[in-house]
C-alpha positions as CSV (number, residue, x, y, z in Angstrom):
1,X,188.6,-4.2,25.2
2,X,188.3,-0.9,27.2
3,X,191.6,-1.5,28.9
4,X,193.3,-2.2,25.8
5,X,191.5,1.0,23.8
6,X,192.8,3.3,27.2
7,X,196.4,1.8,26.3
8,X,195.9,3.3,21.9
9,X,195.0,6.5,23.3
10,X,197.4,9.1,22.4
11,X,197.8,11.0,25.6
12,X,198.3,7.5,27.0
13,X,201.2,6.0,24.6
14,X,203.1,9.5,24.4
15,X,203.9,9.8,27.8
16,X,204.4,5.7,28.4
17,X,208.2,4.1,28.8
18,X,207.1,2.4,25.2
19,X,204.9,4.5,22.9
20,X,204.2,2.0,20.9
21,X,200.8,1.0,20.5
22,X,200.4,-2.7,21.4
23,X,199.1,-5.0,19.6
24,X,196.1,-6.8,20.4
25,X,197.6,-10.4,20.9
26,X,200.3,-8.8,22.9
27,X,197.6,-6.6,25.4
28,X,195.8,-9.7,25.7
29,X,199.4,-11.4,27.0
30,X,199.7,-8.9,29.0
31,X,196.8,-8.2,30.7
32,X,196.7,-12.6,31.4
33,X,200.0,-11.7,32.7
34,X,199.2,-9.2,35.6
35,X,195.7,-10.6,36.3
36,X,198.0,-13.7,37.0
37,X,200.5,-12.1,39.1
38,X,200.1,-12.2,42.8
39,X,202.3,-8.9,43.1
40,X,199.9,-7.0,41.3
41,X,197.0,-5.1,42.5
42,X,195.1,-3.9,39.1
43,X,192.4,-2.0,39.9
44,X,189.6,-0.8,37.6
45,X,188.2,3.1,38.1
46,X,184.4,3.6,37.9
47,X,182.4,6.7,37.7
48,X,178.9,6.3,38.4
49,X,178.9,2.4,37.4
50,X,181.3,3.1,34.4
51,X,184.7,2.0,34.0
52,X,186.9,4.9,33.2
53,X,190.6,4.0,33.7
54,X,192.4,1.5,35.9
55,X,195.0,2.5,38.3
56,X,197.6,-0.8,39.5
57,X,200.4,-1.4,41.8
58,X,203.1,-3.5,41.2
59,X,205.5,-4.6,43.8
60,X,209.0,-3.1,43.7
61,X,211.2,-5.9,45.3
62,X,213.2,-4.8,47.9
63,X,217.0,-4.0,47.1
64,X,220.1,-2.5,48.6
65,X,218.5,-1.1,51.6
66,X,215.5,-0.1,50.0
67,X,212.4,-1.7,51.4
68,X,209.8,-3.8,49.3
69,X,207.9,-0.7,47.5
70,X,205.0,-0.1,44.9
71,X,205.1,1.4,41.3
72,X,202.1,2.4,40.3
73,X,200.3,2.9,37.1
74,X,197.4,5.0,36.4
75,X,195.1,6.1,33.3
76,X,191.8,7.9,32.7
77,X,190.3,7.8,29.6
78,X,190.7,10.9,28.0
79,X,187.0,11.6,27.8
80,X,186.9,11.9,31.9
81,X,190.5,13.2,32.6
82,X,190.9,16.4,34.6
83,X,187.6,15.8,36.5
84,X,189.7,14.8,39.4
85,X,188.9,11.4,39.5
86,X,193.0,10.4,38.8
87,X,193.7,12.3,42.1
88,X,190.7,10.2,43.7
89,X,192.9,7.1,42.1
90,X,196.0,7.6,43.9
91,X,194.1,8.1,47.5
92,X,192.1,5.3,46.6
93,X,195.9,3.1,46.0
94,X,197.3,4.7,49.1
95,X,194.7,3.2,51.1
96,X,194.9,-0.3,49.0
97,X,198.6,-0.7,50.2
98,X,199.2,1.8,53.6
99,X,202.2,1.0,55.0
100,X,204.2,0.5,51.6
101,X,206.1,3.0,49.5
102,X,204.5,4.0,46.3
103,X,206.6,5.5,43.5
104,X,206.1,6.6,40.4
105,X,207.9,7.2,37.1
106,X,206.4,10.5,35.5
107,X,208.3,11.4,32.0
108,X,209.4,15.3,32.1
109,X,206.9,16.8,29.6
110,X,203.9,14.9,31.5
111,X,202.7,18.0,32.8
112,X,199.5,16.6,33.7
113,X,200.7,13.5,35.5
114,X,203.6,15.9,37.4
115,X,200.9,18.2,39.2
116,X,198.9,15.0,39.8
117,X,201.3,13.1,41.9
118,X,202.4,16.5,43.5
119,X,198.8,16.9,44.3
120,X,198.7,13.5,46.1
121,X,201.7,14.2,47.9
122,X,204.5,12.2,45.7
123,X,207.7,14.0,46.2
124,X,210.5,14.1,43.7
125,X,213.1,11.0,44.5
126,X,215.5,10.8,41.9
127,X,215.2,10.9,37.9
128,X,211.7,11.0,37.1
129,X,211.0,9.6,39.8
130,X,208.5,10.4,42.9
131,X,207.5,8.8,46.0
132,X,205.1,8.6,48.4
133,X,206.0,7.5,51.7
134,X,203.7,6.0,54.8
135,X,201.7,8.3,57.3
């Protein structure tokens, strides 16, 4: 339920690829989905034995002379964002998968989530796009 109530939250939906709210029946898909997937690494963030956002990596299959990569997700509830615990996320992630590439779509008008992933060291790589690299 907290996963899915992180996913209604406005700041969440506004800057997703669908800002639609999902339904419950189709979060619950969802979720079974990932927790199913091998190629998913969904992690859950915790703050003094609190869950407080979830951060996941999905794998990127290789293609066209790209290497096998890593798209990762990441939300804090809003109640705990800008405490700089979605910066402690992403080194957290890097260390889950260290020798992989790890990019991330970030919309334009996310200001938020843009000085974030600069923060951690993502570098712009293409249309809202950014990337962090190995080493």
């Amino acid at each position: 339920e907290m996963l899915f109530a992180w996913q209604l939250q406005p700041e969440t939906r506004r800057f997703a690829r669908n800002p639609e709210p999902p339904t419950w029946d189709g979060h619950v898909a969802w979720l079974a989905g990932k927790l199913a997937d091998p190629r998913c690494l969904f992690n859950i963030v915790v703050e003094d034995g609190v869950p407080v956002g979830f951060v996941r990596l999905d794998v990127v299959p290789a293609a066209a002379g790209y290497a096998e990569a890593f798209e990762i997700s990441i939300a804090i509830s809003s109640e705990r964002a800008g405490g700089g615990l979605g910066l402690a996320a992403l080194r957290l992630a890097r260390r889950l998968v260290p020798d992989a590439e790890i990019q991330a779509v970030v919309l334009p008008a996310n200001a938020a989530s843009l000085a974030l992933f600069k923060k951690a060291g993502y570098m712009p790589c293409g249309e809202n796009r950014f990337v962090v690299t190995p080493g």
